[in-house]
MMTF fields as JSON, N, C-alpha, C and O atoms, coordinates in Angstrom:
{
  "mmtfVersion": "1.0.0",
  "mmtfProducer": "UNKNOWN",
  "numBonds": 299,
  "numAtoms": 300,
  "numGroups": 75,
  "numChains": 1,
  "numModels": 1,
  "chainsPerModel": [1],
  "groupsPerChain": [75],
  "chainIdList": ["A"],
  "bondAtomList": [4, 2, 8, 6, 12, 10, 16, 14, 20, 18, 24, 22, 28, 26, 32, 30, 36, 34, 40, 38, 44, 42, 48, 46, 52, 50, 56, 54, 60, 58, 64, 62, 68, 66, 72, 70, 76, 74, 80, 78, 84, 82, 88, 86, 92, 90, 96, 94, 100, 98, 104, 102, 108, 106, 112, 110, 116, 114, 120, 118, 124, 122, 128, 126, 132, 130, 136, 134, 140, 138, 144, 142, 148, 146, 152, 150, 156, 154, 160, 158, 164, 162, 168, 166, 172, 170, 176, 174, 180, 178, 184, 182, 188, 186, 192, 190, 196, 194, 200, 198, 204, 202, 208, 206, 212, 210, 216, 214, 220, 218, 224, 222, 228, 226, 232, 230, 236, 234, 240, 238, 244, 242, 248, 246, 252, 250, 256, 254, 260, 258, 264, 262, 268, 266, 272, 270, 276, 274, 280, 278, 284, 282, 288, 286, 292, 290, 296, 294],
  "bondOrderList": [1, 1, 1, 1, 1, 1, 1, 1, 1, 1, 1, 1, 1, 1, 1, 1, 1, 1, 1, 1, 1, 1, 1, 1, 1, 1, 1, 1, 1, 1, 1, 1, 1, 1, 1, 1, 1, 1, 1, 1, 1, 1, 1, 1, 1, 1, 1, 1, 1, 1, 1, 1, 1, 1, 1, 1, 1, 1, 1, 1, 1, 1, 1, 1, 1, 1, 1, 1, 1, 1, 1, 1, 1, 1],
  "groupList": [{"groupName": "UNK", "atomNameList": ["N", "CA", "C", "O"], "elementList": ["N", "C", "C", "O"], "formalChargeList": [0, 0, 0, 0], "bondAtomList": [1, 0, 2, 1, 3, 2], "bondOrderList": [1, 1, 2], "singleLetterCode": "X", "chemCompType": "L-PEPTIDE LINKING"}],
  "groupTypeList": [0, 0, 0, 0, 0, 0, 0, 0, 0, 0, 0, 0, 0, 0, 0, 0, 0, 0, 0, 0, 0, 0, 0, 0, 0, 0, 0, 0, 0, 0, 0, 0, 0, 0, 0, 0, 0, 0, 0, 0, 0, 0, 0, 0, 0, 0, 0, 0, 0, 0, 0, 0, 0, 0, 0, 0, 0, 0, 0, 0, 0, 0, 0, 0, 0, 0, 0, 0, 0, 0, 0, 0, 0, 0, 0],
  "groupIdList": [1, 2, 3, 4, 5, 6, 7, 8, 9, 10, 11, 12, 13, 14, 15, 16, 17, 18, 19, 20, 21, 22, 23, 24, 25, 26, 27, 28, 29, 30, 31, 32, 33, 34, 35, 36, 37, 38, 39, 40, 41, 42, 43, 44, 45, 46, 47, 48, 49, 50, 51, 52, 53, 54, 55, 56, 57, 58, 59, 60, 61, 62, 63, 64, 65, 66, 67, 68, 69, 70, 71, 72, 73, 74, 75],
  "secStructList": [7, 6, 6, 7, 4, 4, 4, 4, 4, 4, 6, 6, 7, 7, 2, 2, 2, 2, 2, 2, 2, 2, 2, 2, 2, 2, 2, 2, 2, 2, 2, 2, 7, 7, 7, 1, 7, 2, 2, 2, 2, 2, 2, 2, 2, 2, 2, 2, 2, 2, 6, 7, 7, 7, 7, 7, 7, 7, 1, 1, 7, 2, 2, 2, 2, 1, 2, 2, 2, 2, 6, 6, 7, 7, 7],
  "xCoordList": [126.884, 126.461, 127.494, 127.139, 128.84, 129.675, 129.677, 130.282, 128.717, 128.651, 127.13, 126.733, 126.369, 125.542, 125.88, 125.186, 126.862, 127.524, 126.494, 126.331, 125.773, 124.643, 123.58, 122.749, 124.186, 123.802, 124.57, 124.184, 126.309, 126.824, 126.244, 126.587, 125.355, 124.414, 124.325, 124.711, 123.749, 123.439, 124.802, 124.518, 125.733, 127.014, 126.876, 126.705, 127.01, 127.136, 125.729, 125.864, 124.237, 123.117, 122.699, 122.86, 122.18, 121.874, 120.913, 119.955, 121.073, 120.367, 118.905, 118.117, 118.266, 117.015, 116.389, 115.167, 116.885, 116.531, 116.394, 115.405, 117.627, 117.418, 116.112, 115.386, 115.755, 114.409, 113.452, 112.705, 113.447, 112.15, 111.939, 110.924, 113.216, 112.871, 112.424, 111.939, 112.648, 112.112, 110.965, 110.303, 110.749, 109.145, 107.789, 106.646, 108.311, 107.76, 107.582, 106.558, 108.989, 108.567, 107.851, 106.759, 108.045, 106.908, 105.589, 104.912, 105.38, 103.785, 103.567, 102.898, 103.94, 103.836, 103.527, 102.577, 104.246, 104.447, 103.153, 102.552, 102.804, 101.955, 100.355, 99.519, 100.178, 99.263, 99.239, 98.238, 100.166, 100.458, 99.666, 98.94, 99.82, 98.928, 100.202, 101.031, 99.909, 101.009, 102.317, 103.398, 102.308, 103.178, 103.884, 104.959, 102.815, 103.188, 102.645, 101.492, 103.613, 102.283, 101.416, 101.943, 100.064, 99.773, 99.651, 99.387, 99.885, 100.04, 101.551, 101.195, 102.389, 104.025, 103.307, 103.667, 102.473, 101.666, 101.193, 101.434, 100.583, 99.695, 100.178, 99.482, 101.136, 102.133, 102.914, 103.578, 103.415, 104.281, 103.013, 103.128, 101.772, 100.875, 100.345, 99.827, 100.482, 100.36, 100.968, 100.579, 102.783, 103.775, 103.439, 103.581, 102.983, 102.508, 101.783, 101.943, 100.755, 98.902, 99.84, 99.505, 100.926, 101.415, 102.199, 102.241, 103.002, 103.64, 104.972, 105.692, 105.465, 106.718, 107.252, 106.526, 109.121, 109.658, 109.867, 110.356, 109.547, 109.849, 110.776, 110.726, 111.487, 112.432, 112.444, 112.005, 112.644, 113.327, 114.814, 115.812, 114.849, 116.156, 116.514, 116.099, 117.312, 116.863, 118.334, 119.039, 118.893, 120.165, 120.187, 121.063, 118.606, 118.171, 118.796, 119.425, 118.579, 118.872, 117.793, 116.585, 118.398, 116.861, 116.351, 115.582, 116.511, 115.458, 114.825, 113.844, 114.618, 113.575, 113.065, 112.114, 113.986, 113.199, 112.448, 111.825, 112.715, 112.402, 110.689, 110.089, 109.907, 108.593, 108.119, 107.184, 108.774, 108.106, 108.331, 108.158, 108.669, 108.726, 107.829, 107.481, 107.397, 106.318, 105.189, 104.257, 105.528, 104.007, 103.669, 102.499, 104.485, 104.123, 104.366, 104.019, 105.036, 105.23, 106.85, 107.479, 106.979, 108.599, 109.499, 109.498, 110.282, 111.45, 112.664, 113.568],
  "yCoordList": [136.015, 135.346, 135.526, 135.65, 135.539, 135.971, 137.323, 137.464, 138.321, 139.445, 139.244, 140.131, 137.793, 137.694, 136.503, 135.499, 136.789, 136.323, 135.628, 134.486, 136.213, 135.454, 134.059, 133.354, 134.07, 132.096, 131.463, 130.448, 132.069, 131.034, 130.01, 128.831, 130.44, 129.512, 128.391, 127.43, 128.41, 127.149, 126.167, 124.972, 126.344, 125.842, 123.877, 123.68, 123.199, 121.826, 121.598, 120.436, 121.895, 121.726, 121.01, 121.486, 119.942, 119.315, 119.734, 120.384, 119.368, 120.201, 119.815, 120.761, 118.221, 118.252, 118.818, 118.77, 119.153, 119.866, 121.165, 121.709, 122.046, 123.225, 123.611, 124.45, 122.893, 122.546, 122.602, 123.572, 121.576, 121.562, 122.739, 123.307, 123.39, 124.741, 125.875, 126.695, 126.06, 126.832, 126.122, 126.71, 125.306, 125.199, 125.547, 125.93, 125.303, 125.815, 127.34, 127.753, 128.383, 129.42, 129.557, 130.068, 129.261, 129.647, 129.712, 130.39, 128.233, 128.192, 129.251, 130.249, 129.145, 130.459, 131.841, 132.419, 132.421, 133.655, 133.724, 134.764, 132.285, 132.379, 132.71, 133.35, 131.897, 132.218, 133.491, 133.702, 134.199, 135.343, 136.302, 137.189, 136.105, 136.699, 137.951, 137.966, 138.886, 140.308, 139.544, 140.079, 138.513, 137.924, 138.583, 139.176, 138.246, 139.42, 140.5, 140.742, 141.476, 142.566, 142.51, 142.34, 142.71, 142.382, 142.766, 142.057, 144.218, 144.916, 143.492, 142.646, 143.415, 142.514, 141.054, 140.345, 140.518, 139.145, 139.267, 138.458, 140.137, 140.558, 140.593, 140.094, 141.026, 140.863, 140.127, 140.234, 138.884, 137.655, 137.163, 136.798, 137.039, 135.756, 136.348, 135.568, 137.772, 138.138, 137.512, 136.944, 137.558, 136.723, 135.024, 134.54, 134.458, 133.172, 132.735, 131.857, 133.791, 133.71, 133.92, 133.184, 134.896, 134.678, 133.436, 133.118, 132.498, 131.653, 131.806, 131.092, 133.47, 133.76, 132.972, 132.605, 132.624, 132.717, 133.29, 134.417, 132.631, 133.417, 133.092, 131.891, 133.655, 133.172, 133.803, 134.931, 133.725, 134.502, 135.189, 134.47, 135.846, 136.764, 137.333, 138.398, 136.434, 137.233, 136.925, 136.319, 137.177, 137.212, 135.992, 135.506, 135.798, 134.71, 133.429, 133.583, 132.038, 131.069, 129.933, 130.033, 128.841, 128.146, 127.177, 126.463, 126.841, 126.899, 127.342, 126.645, 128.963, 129.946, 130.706, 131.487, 130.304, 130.575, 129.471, 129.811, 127.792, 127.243, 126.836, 126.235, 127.189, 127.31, 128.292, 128.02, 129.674, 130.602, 130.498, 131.624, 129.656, 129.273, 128.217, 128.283, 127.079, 126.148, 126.851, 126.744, 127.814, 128.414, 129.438, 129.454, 130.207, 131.061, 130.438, 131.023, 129.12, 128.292, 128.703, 128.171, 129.167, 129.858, 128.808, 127.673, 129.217, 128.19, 128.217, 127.386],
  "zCoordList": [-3.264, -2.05, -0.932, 0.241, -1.334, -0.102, 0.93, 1.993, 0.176, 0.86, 1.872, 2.628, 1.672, 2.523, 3.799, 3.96, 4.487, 6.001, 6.204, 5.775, 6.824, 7.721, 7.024, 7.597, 5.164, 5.362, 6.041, 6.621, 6.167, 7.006, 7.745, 7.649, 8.497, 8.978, 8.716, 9.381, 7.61, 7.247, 6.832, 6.915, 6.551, 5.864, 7.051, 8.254, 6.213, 7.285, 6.92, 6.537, 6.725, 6.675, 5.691, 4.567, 5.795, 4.655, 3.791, 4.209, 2.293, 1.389, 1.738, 1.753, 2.105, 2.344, 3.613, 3.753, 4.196, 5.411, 5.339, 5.83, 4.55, 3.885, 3.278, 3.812, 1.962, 0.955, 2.102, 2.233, 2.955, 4.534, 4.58, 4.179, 5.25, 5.838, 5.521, 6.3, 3.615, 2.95, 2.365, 1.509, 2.61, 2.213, 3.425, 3.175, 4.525, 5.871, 6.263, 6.808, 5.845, 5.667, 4.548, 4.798, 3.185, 2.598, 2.164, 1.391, 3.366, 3.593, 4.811, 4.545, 5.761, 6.552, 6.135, 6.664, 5.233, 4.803, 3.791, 3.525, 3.225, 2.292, 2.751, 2.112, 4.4, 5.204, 6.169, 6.854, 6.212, 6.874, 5.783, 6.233, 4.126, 2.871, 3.308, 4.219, 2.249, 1.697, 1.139, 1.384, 0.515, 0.233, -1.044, -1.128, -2.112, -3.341, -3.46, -3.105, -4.109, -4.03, -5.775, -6.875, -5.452, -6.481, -7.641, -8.613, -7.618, -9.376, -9.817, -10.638, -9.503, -9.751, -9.712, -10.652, -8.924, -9.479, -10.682, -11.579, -10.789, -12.03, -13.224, -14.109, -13.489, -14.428, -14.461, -15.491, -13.429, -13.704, -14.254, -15.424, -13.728, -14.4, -15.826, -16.625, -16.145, -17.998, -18.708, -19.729, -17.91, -18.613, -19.194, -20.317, -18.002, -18.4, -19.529, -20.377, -19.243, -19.733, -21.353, -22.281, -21.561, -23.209, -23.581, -24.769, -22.405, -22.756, -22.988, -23.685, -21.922, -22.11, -20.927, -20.003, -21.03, -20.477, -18.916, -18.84, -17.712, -16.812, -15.73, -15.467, -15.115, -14.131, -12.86, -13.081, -11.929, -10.207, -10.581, -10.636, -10.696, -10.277, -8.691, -8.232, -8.041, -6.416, -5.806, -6.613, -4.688, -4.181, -2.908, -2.193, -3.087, -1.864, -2.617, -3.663, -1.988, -1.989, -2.522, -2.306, -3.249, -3.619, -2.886, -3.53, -1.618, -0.684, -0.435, -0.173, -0.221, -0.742, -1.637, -1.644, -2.551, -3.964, -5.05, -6.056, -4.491, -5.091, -4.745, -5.636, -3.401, -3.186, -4.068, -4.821, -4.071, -4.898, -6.157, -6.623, -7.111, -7.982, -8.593, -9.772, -7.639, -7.478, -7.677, -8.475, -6.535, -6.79, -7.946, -8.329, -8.478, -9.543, -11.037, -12.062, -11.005, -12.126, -12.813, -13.729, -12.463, -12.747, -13.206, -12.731, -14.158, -14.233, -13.213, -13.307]
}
């Protein structure tokens, strides 16, 4: 995370306000649609449909990874 400067941003921001803000983009983005692509949906929700294990691996932050997680059921 230190080689991504530009959260600096946020540093001082409170965590519920953070959570706000990534839940706002990700209703946005979610209504914008091309969100996932879908052959990679398709196969996180196989994963489910067996009852495997699934997680986010991403360099983002969980303010924005914790909507897309809600929504795909992710741990």
């Amino acid at each position: 995370m230190r080689a991504y400067y530009h959260y600096r941003v946020y540093a001082g921001q409170r965590a519920v306000d953070l959570s706000a803000q990534g839940r706002a983009w990700f209703r946005q983005e979610r209504c914008a649609g091309n969100l996932f692509l879908p052959a990679s949906l398709e196969a996180f929700q196989e994963h489910l449909r067996r009852g495997e294990f699934t997680v986010l691996v991403s360099g983002s932050f969980a303010p924005c990874l914790d909507p897309l997680a809600d929504c795909l059921g992710a741990a």
